[in-house]
N, C-alpha and C positions, 0 to 999 in steps of 0.2 A: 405177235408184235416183236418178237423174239427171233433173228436170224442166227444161225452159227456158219460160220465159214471155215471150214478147216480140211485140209488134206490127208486121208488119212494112211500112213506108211505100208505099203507092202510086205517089206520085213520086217526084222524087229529091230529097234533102234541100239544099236551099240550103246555103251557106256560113253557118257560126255557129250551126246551129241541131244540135241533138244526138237521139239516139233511145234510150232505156231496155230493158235485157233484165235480167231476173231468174232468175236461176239457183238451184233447190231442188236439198240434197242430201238426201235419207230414207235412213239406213243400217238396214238391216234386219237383217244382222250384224255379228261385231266383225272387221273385213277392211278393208284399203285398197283403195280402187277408183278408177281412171284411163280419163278417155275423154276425148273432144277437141269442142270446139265448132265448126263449119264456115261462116264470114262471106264470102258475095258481094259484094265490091264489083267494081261492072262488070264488069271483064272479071278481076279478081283473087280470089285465092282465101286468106283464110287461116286459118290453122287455130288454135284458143285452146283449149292442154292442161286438164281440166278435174280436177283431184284431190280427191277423199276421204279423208281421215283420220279414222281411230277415234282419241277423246282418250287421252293416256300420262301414265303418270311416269317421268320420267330422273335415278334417285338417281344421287351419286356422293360416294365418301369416301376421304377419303385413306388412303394404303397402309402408310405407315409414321410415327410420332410420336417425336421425339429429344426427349427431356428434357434432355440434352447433360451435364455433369457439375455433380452436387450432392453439397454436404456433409452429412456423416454427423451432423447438427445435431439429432435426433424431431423437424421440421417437417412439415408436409405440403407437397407441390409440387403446384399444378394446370396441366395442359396443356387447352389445348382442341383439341377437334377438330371439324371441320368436314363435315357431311353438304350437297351441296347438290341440289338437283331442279332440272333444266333442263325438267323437262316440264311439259303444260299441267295434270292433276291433280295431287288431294295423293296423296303416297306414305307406307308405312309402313315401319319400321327396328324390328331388333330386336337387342340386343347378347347375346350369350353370353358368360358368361367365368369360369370355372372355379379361376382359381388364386386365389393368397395376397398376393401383391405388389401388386396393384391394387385398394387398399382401396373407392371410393369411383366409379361411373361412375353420372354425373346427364344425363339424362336415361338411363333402360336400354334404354326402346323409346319410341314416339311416333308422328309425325305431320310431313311436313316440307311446307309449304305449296310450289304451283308459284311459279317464279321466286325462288324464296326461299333461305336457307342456314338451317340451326338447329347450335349451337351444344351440343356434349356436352362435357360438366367432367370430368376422370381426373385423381382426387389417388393420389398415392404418398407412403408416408410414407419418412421418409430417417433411419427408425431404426437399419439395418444396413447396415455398407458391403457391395460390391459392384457387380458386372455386373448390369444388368435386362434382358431380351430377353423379353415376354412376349406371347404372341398373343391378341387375342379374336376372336373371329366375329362377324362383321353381319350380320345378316338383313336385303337391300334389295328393296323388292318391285319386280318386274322383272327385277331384276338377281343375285336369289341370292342364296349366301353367299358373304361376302368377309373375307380373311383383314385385319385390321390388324395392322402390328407396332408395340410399345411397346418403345423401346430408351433406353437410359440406363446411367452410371455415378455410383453413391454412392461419395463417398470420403472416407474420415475427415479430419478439420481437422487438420494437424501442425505443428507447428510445430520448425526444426530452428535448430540455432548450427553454424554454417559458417564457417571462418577465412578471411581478410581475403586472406591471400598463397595460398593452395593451395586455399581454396573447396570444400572437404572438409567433410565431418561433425565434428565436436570435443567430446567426451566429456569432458576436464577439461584445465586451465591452469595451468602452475605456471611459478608468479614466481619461483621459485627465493630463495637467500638476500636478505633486506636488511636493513639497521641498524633496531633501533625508533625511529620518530618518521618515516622516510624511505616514500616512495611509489613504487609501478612501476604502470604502466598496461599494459593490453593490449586492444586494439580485436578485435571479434569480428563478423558478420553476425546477426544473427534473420530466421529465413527464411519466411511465409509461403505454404507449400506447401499451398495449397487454392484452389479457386475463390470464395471467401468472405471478406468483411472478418472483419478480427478483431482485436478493441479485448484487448491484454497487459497483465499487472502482472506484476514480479520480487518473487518472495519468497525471504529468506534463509533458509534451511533449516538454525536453529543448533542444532534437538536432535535430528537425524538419526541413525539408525543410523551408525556407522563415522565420525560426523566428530571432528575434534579441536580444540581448543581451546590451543593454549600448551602442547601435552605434549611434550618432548624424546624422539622416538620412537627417537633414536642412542643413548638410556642403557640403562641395565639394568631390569631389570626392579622390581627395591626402590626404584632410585630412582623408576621412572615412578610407582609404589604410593604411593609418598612425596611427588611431587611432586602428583599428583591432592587429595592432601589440601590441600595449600597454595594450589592454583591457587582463585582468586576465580572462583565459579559463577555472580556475577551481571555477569557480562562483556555490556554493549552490541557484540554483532559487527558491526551496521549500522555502527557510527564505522571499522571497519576493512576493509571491504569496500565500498565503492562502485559503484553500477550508475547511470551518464551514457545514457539517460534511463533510468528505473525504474519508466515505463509507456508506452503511445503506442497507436496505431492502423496496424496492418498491413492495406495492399489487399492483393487476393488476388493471387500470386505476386510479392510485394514483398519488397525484402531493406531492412530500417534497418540505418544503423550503431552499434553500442553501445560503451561504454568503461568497463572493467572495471579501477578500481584496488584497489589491495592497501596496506594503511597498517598494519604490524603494530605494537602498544606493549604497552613493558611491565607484566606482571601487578603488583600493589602485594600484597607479602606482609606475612606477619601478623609476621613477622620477617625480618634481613637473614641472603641469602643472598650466596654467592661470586656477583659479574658473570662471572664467565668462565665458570662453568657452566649460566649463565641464558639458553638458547635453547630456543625455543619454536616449535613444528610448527605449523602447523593445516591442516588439510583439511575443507572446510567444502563445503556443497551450494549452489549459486546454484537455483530454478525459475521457469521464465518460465513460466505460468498464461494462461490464455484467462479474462479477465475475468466473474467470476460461476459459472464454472462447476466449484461445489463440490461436486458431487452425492452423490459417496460418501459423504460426510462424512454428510448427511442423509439417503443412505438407506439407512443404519444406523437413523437413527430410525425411519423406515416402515417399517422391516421388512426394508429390499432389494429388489432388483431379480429380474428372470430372466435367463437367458444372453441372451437377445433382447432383452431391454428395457433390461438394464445402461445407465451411462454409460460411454461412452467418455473415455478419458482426453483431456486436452487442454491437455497441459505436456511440458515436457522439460527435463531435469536434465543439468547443468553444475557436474564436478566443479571446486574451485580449492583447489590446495595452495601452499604459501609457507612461509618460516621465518625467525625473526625472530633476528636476533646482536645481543648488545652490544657496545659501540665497548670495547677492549679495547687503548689506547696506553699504553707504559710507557718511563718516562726514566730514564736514568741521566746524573746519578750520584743522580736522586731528584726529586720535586714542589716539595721546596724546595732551592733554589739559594742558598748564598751567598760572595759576590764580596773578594776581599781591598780593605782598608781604600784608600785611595787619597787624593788633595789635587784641590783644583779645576782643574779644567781637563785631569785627568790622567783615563785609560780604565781599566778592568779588563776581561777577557773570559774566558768558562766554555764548556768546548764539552758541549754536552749531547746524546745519543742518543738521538732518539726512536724506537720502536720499537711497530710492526702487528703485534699478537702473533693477531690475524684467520688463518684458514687460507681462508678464503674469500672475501673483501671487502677492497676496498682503503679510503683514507684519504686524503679529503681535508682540511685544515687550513688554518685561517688565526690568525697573530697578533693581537689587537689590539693597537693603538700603547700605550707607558706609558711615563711620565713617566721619566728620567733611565734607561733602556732600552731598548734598542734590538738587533732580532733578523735573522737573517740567516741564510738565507732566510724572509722575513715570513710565503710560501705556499707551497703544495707538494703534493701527492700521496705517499704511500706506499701500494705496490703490496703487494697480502697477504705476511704471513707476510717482511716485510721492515724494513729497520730506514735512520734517517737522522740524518746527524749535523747540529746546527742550534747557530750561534754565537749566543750572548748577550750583549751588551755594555754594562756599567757606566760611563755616563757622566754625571758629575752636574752640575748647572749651580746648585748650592747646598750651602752646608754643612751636613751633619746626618747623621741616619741614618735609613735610607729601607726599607721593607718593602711592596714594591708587590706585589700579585695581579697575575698575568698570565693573562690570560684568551685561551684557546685554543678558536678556532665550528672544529666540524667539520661540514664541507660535503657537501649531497645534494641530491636531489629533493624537491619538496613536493609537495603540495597547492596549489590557489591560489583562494584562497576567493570571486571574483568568477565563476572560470572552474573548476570544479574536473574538466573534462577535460584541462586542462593543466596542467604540472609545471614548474615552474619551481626552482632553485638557491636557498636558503638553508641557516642553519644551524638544525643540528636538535639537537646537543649541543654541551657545555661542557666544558672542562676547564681546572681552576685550576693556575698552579703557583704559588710566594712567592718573591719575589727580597728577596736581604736583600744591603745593602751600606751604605757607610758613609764620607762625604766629611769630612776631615779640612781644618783651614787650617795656614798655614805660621807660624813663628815671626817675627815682624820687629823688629825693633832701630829704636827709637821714640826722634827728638831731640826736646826740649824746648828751645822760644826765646821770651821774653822780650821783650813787646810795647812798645819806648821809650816807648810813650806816641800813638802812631799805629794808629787806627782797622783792624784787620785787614779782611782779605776777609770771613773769617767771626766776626764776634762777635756782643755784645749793646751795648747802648746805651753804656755807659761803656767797653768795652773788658775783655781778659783775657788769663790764658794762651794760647796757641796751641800746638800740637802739630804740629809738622813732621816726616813720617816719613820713608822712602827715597823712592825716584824712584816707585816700583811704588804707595805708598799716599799717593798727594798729593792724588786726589781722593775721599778719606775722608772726613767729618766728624772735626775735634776732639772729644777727648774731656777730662774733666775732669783737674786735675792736683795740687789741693788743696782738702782741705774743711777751708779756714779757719774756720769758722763751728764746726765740731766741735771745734777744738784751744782749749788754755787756756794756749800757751806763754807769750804775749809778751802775753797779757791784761794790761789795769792790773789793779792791787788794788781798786779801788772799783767798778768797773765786773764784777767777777768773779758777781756776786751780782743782778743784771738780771736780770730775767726777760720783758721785752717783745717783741714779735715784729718787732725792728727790724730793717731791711733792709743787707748787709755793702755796703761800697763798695770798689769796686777802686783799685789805686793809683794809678791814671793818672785819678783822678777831680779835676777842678778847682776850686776853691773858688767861682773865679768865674762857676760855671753860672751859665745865667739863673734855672733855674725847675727844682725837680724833675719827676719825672715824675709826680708824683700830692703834692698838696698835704700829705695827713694821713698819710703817711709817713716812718718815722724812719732815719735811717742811721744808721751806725757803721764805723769804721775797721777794716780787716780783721785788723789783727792787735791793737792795745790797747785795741781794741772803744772807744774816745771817738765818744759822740755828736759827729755833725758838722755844722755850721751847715748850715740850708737856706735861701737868701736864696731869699724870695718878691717878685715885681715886680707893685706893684700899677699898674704899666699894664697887665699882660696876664693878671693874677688876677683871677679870679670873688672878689665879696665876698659876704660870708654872705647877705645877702640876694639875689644871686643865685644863690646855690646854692641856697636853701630854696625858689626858685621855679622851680628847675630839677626838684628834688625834686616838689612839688606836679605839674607839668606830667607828668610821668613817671607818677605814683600816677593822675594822669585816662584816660591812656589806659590803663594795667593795669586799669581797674574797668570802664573802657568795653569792651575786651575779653572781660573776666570775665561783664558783662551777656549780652555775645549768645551766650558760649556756656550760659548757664542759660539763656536763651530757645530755643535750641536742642533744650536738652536736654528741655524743656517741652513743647513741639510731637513731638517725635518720643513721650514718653508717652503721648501725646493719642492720640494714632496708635494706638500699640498697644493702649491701651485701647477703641478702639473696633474695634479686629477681634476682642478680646477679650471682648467686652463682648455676651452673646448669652444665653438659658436656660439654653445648659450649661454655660460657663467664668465666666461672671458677671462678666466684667471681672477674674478671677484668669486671670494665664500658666501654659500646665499646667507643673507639674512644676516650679513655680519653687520652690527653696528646699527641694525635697523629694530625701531621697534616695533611690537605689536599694534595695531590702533585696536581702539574700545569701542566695540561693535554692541549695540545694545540686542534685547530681544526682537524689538519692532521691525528692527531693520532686517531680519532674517526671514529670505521668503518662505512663503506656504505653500506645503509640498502634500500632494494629494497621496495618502498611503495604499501600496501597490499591495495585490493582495498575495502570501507566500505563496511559492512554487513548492512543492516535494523536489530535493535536490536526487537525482541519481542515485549517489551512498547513502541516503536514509535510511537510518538503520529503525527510526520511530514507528508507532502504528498509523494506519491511515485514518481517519477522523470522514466523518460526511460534511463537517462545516468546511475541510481544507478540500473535498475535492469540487465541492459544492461553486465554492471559492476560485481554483482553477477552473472547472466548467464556464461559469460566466465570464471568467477572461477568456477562455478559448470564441467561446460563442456568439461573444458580444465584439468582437472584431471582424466578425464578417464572413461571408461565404466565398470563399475562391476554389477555383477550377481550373484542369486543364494544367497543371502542373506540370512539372520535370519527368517523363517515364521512367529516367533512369538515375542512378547517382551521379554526378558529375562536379562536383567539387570535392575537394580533398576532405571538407568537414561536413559535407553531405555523405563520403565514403566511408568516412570515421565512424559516423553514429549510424549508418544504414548495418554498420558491422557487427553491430551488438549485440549480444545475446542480452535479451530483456530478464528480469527477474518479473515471478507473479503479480509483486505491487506493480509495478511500470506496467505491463498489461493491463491490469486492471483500471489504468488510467487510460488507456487506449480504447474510444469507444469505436463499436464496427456493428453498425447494424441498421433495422432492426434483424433479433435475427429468423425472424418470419416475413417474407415478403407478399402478402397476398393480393393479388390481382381480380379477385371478386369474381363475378360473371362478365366475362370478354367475350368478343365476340371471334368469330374465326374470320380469319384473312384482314384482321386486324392490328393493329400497332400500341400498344400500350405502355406506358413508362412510368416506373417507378423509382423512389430513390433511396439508393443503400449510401446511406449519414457516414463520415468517416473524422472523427472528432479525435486530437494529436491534443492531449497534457502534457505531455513530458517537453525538457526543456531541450529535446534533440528531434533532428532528424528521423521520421521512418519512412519504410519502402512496402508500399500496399502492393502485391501481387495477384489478380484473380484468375482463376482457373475455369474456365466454364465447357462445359462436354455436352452439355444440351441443346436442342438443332434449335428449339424457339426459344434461347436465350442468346442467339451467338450474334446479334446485333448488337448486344452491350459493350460501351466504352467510354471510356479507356480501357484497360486492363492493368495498367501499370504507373503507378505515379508515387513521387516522394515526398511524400505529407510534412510543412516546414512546424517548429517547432509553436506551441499554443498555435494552433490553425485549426479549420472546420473546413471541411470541402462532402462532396457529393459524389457519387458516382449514377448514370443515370441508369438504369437497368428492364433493358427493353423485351418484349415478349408478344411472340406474335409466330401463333401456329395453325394450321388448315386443318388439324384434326378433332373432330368434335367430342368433350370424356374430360373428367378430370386430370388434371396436369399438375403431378407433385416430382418436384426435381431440386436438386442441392448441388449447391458450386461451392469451392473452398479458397480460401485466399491463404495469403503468406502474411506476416509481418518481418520485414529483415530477411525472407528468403529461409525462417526457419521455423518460429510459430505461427501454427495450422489453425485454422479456423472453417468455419464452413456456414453460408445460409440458404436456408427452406424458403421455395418458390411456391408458391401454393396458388392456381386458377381454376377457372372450372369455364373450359368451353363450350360457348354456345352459338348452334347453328344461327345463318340470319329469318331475322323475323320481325314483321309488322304486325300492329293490333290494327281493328277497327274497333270504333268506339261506338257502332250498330252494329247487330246482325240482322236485325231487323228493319227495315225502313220502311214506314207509311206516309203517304203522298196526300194532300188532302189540299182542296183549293182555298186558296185566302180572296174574301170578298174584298171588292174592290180593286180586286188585278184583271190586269189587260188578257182578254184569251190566247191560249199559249205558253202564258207566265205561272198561272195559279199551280201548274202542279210540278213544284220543283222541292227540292229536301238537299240538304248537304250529309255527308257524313266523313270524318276527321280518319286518317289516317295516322297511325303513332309508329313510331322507331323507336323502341326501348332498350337497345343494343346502342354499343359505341362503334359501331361503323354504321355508314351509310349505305341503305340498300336503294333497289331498282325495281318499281314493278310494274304489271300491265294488266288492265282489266279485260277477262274475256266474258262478253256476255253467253250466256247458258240458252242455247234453244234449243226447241224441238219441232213441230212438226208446221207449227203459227211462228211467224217475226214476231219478234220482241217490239214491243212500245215503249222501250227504256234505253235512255241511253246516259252514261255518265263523262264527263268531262274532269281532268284530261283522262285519257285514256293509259294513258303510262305517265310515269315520271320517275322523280329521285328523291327520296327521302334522308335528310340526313342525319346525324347522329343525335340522338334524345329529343329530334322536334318533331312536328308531324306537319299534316298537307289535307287542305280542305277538297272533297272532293265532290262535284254536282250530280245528282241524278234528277233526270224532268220524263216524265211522263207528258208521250203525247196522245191524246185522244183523237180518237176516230171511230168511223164505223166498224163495227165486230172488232177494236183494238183487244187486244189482252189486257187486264186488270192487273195480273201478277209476272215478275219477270226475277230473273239472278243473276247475278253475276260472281265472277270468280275474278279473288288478287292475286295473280301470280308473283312472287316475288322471287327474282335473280339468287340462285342458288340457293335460293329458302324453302320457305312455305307456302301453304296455298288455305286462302280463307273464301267461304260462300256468302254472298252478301243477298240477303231476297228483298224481293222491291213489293210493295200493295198499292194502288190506286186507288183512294176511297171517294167513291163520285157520287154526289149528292142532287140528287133530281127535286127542282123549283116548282111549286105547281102555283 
C-alpha cells in the first residue's frame, strides 16, 4: 500500500545539489501499516521507518464538575464543561441524563471539530438547599460511554446575631432595669453565614405576637387589665429602641458590628397616676431581613407557593426585654425647707435626708448653686433602696426674705445626638425643692450732730443735718432728720398762707452768696418761711437778652433733630410701601389694623388623620406598624396599569435617578418572587401576575429583562411606578415542550438595583380522562326495541387547554355492533362531554366491541363495550 517514486542518480551527487523521492500511501483498509524505506549511501545503509495511519477522533471530557457552594437564592448557576478532540476528525458526543436537578444541558449532542474544544452549558437552579451529586453519561465516539460527575452544595442565606464576648448564637438581650429618659447600649455581631453578599434592613417588630409595650408584667392581673387601658397605643418604639447601623451590606462570611440601645420613657396618661407604681416592661422583637426579600407577604396574593418552590426565609429575630423605673427620691423633713429667721452675716443650717426609695437602681445627684444657699455634699450617689443625710445652709448676704427653688439634675447615661453609639453622662430628671428663710437687720442707736456751718463729707450745696451713727454704720448714707417744709410751728403769720413752690434754705446758708443756683428761684427761710434776698451779680449773670438767645439756640437744634427723624421716618414708609405695593397686598400691610376673630373648637373642621409616610432622609428604624401603615395606603388606592414606559417629566426624571438606600428598597415590594404555573398544559397560554407595590413617596422605574422563549409574551417590560401606587405586570408562559420548565428573569429598579424572579411550571402533554373503561350495556324494561341498549360515558379535560378528539372503533375480522355518538368533537378546558354508545342487536351481532380516543396531539385511551342480553321465557 506503500509506493515510492524516485529517480535514482547515475552519478554521484555533487556537494549542494539535492535528489527528490515521493512517497504514496493508498489504504485499502481502516488498519495502521508500518514499513521501512532502505537509502544506499556508499557504503552506508539507512533505514527511513515509513508509517500509515487511518484518520481518528480523540474526544475527551472532563470527569467531574464542582459547582462549589451556592445560595439557596431560585437563581440559576451555569458551569461549563469542556469536551475536547485531540484527533485529526470531527467526532460526535451524546449526553444522557435522566434526573431532576439538572434543569438545563445546552448543547445535548453535537459535533466537536478536530483540534478544537466546544463548550456545554449545565444550569442548576438553587431553588432547594441541599447536597448535588448527580451523574450523566456521555456518549464519545471512540471513546464510549463516560460517566461525568456534577457535584455541588446549595445552602440557604442565614443570617445569625452572635455576642460580642462568647460568639454564640443570641436569641434575646435584656438591659435589665433603667430610669426613663436614661439609655444602655449593647453591641452584638450580624453574621453572614453564606457564600453570598447580602444587602440587610432592621425592622422593629412593634405589633408582634407576645411583645410588650409599658405593661408592669410584676402586677396583678386587674391591674395589668387596667393598665392596658391607659397605656397610649400610638407609642413611636423606634425613639426607644435604636439599631447603630440599621441597614449595610454583609460579604459573604462577614461578621459587622451593631449597637443596640434601649431608651425607655414614660407613657403620658389620660390622668395622673402614683410615680411609684409607674414601671413598665417591654419585650419587643428587633428582625434583621435580607433586603427585598418579602415573598410571603406576596404570595399570599398569587396564590402561594409549593413545598419546592416556597420562599425561604431570610431573617432572624432578636428578642429585647428592658424595664423602665421612675426616679423615686424622698426628703425629710419634706420638699420644702424652712430655715429659722437669722441677721446678716449670721448662718442657719437644716439637715435634710434624702432617701432611694428604688429597689433596684441607684442615684445619682447634683445640686445646683443658689443664691444665699449653700449645700453639703453638692454631689453624690445613693446606692438602691438607701437613704443620705445632706446639710443645707442659710447664708444671706442681704436683707429680706428669700424663697429660692433648689433645683436637683439627676445623673445617667444618654444618648449623644452627634454620635448616638455613644453614651455619655447628663442629666435626665429634676427635682424641685423651696428654701424659705429670712434675714433680719440689727437695731442701732443713731446720733444726731449739728453741721456749725462747715461743709460735711456728705451733703448738698448749702449744707445740712448730718447723721452720725456708731462705729459699725459710718459708712452708711445719711438720712433725713427734719421735714421742715411740712411743719407750721415757727411759721410767720403772713407767710402761713403762700402757696408758691419756693425753695427752703438751710441755716448755714449765707447772705452773702454770689449768685443762686438757678436765677428764677425763690427761697425761704426754713423755719418762718421769709422770703430771702437773692443778690444776683450782673458780671456773671446772663441778661434777658441772653437768655432768650440761648433759648432760641436750644429750639434750632430740637427742630433740627425732629426734621431728621420724620425724614427717617418717611424713607422707611417708602420702603414698606414698595414691598407692599404688588396685585395682591396693593401697598396695604396684611393684617394691619385688623384683628384676629375668636374661632372656637366646634367650628374647626374634622380632619381624617393620614397615616405617616417614611420621608427619604429618615434616618429612624423601620417599625411593621409604619410599613404596615404605608402598605394599606399604597393598596387600598387601587390597581393601575399600563403606565408611562419611560421617565418623562422632569420630577419623574429626578426620582427615577436615585440611587435607593436598603430601607427605601425594602419598601419597594416586587414579586412574588416564585412565580408557579402549576401543571400547564403545552401549546397553551397561561398568565400570571408579578405584584409591583411603590411606598416611597417618589417615582420608580421597573425595568424587566426576560431571555426565555416561553416567557417572551410578557408585558410591559417597562413602566414608571407613581409614588404610594400598586400595579401588575401580567406574566405570560406558554411553551410546546413537554418537562419541567424552571427559568429566572431579572428586573431593575432605577436602572440600577437588580433583582430577579423564579418561573417554575411543569409541562404537560394534552390529555383526556374517561370516566369508564369499562362500559356494560343492559336493557331497561319498558323501552321501545332499539332504545334498551344505550350507556353514556363522560369525557373529562383536566388540562387548561382545550383538546380534539375522534373515536375509532377497534375490529377484527366480525363488524362491530357498537357504535358511539358523536364520533369526534372538542373538548374544552376543565369540562367534559357526554358521549353515547348503543348496541345494536341482531343475528350472530357480537356482544363485545372497543373503541379507541384519539386525542389531537395527545393520547390514546381503549374504551371496551359488553352487551348483557337477558333472554324472557
Amino acid at each position: 500500500q506503500f509506493k515510492l517514486i524516485v529517480e535514482n542518480p547515475e552519478k554521484p551527487i555533487a556537494s549542494g545539489l539535492q535528489v527528490k523521492a515521493v512517497v504514496e500511501y493508498t489504504p485499502k483498509c481502516a488498519e495502521d501499516l508500518q514499513d521501512k524505506l532502505t537509502l544506499l549511501i556508499d557504503d552506508d545503509v539507512v533505514h527511513i521507518p515509513v508509517l500509515g495511519l487511518i484518520p481518528y477522533c480523540d474526544l475527551e471530557i472532563e470527569s467531574e464538575v464542582n459547582f462549589g457552594e451556592m445560595t439557596a437564592n431560585n437563581k440559576l448557576v451555569t458551569k461549563e464543561i469542556s469536551i475536547s478532540n485531540h484527533g485529526t476528525i470531527s467526532g460526535v458526543f451524546r449526553i444522557l441524563y435522566d434526573g431532576v436537578v439538572l434543569l438545563n444541558i445546552k448543547p445535548a449532542r453535537g459535533v466537536v471539530k478536530p483540534k478544537s474544544v466546544r463548550k456545554i452549558e449545565v444550569d442548576i437552579c438553587t431553588d432547594v438547599p441541599g447536597a448535588i451529586k448527580e451523574m450523566m453519561k456521555v456518549e464519545l465516539e471512540s471513546r464510549g460511554c463516560t460517566e461525568v460527575w456534577i457535584k455541588g452544595v446549595v445552602v440557604e442565606q442565614v443570617l445569625k446575631v452572635l455576642g460580642v464576648n462568647c460568639g454564640k448564637v443570641l436569641k434575646c438581650i435584656n438591659f435589665g432595669p433603667l430610669y426613663f429618659g436614661t439609655s444602655k447600649t449593647e453591641q452584638i455581631y450580624l453574621y453572614n453565614e453564606s457564600p453570598e453578599c447580602m444587602d440587610w434592613v432592621a425592622v422593629l417588630e412593634d405589633n408582634a405576637i407576645g411583645g410588650e409595650m409599658g405593661t408592669d408584667l410584676q402586677g396583678t392581673t386587674d391591674a395589668v387589665l387596667h393598665d392596658l387601658g391607659l397605656k397610649t397605643k400610638d407609642v413611636d418604639v423606634s425613639t426607644m429602641i435604636l439599631c447603630v447601623p440599621n441597614q449595610g451590606t454583609l460579604q459573604p462570611y462577614e461578621k459587622s458590628l451593631i449597637t443596640l440601645c434601649f431608651s425607655p420613657e414614660k407613657f403620658e396618661r389620660d390622668f395622673e397616676v402614683n410615680d411609684a407604681s409607674l414601671v413598665q416592661d417591654y419585650v419587643l422583637f428587633l428582625r434583621f431581613e435580607t433586603v427585598g426579600k418579602r415573598g410571603s407577604w406576596l404570595q399570599n396574593i398569587s396564590g402561594g407557593a409549593t413545598a419546592t418552590t416556597r420562599s425561604h426565609s431570610h431573617h432572624v429575630d432578636l428578642a429585647l426585654t428592658g424595664s423602665g423605673f421612675p426616679v423615686i427620691l424622698t426628703f425629710k423633713p419634706g420638699t420644702v425647707i424652712n430655715f429659722e429667721d437669722c441677721y446678716l452675716g449670721e448662718q442657719a443650717q437644716v439637715v435634710c435626708t434624702m432617701k432611694n426609695e428604688s429597689k433596684f437602681l441607684p442615684v445619682t445627684f447634683r445640686f445646683h448653686k443658689t443664691a444665699h444657699f449653700s449645700i453639703s455634699p453638692a454631689r453624690g450617689k445613693l446606692k438602691k433602696n438607701s437613704e443620705k443625710e445632706v446639710i443645707i445652709s442659710f447664708s444671706p448676704h442681704q436683707i429680706g426674705t428669700f424663697d429660692m427653688k433648689q433645683i436637683i439634675d439627676i445623673m445617667g447615661t444618654g444618648v449623644d445626638k452627634n454620635n448616638v453609639a455613644v453614651l455619655k453622662t447628663k442629666p435626665f430628671h429634676q427635682i424641685y425643692l423651696t428654701l424659705h428663710g429670712v434675714c433680719k437687720s440689727k437695731q442701732t442707736s443713731i446720733v444726731f450732730t449739728i453741721n456749725p456751718g462747715l461743709t460735711p463729707l456728705i451733703s448738698n450745696a448749702t449744707g445740712q443735718f448730718v447723721v452720725r451713727g456708731t462705729g459699725q454704720l459710718s459708712d452708711t448714707a445719711p438720712v433725713a432728720i427734719l421735714k421742715s417744709t411740712q411743719t407750721q410751728i415757727h411759721t410767720h403769720r403772713k407767710n402761713r398762707n403762700c402757696e408758691d413752690d419756693a425753695l427752703i434754705a438751710f441755716p448755714n446758708d449765707r447772705a452773702a452768696s454770689l449768685r443762686p443756683s438757678e436765677w428764677n428761684k425763690k427761697y425761704r427761710t426754713i423755719f418762718t418761711k421769709t422770703e430771702r434776698y437773692n443778690y444776683v451779680d450782673p458780671e456773671f449773670a446772663y441778661t434777658d437778652s441772653e437768655r432768650l438767645l440761648r433759648e432760641e439756640n436750644k429750639k434750632h437744634y430740637v427742630h433740627f433733630i425732629s426734621r431728621l427723624r420724620q425724614r427717617r421716618l418717611e424713607k422707611k414708609a417708602a420702603r414698606q410701601f414698595c414691598i407692599y405695593n404688588n396685585p395682591v397686598s396693593i401697598g396695604i400691610k396684611p393684617a394691619e389694623g385688623l384683628k384676629s376673630p375668636n374661632i372656637s373648637i366646634k367650628e374647626l373642621p374634622m380632619e381624617k388623620p393620614q397615616p405617616k409616610m417614611l420621608p427619604l432622609d429618615d434616618n429612624g428604624m423601620l417599625t411593621s406598624r409604619k410599613l404596615a401603615a404605608i402598605v394599606s395606603k399604597s393598596t387600598n388606592e387601587g390597581v393601575w396599569s399600563w403606565f408611562s414606559p419611560m421617565p418623562s417629566s422632569a420630577q419623574e426624571k429626578e426620582d427615577c435617578s436615585r440611587t435607593l438606600t436598603h430601607k427605601q428598597l425594602h419598601q419597594v415590594f416586587i414579586g412574588p418572587s416564585t412565580i408557579d404555573f402549576g401543571d400547564v398544559c403545552v401549546y397553551s397560554t397561561t398568565t400570571k401576575e408579578l405584584h409591583i407595590i411603590n411606598n416611597l413617596s417618589v417615582h420608580i422605574w421597573i425595568q424587566i429583562e426576560i431571555e426565555a422563549a416561553a416567557l417572551q409574551e410578557t408585558s410591559p417590560l417597562s413602566q414608571v411606578v407613581p409614588p404610594l401606587t400598586k400595579t401588575h405586570i401580567p406574566v405570560v408562559f406558554e411553551t410546546s415542550t413537554v418537562g419541567v420548565f424552571k427559568s429566572c428573569f431579572s428586573y431593575k429598579i432605577n436602572n440600577q438595583h437588580i433583582g430577579h424572579v423564579l418561573v417554575v411550571a411543569h409541562a404537560m402533554p394534552l390529555e383526556l380522562h374517561l370516566s369508564k373503561r369499562e362500559l356494560i350495556l343492559t336493557p331497561i324494561p319498558g323501552c321501545l326495541a332499539g332504545t334498551e341498549f344505550r350507556r353514556t360515558v363522560r369525557v373529562c379535560n383536566p388540562r387548561n387547554h382545550p383538546a380534539s378528539f375522534t373515536w375509532k372503533p377497534v375490529t377484527g375480522d366480525r363488524k362491530s355492533a357498537f357504535t358511539i355518538k358523536p364520533t369526534r368533537g372538542y373538548v374544552e378546558a376543565y369540562s367534559d362531554v357526554e358521549c353515547e354508545v348503543v348496541w345494536h342487536p341482531g343475528f350472530n351481532a357480537p356482544e363485545t366491541g372497543q373503541f379507541t380516543l384519539c386525542v389531537h396531539k395527545g393520547n390514546s385511551i381503549h374504551l371496551k363495550c359488553f352487551a348483557k342480553v337477558t333472554i324472557h321465557v
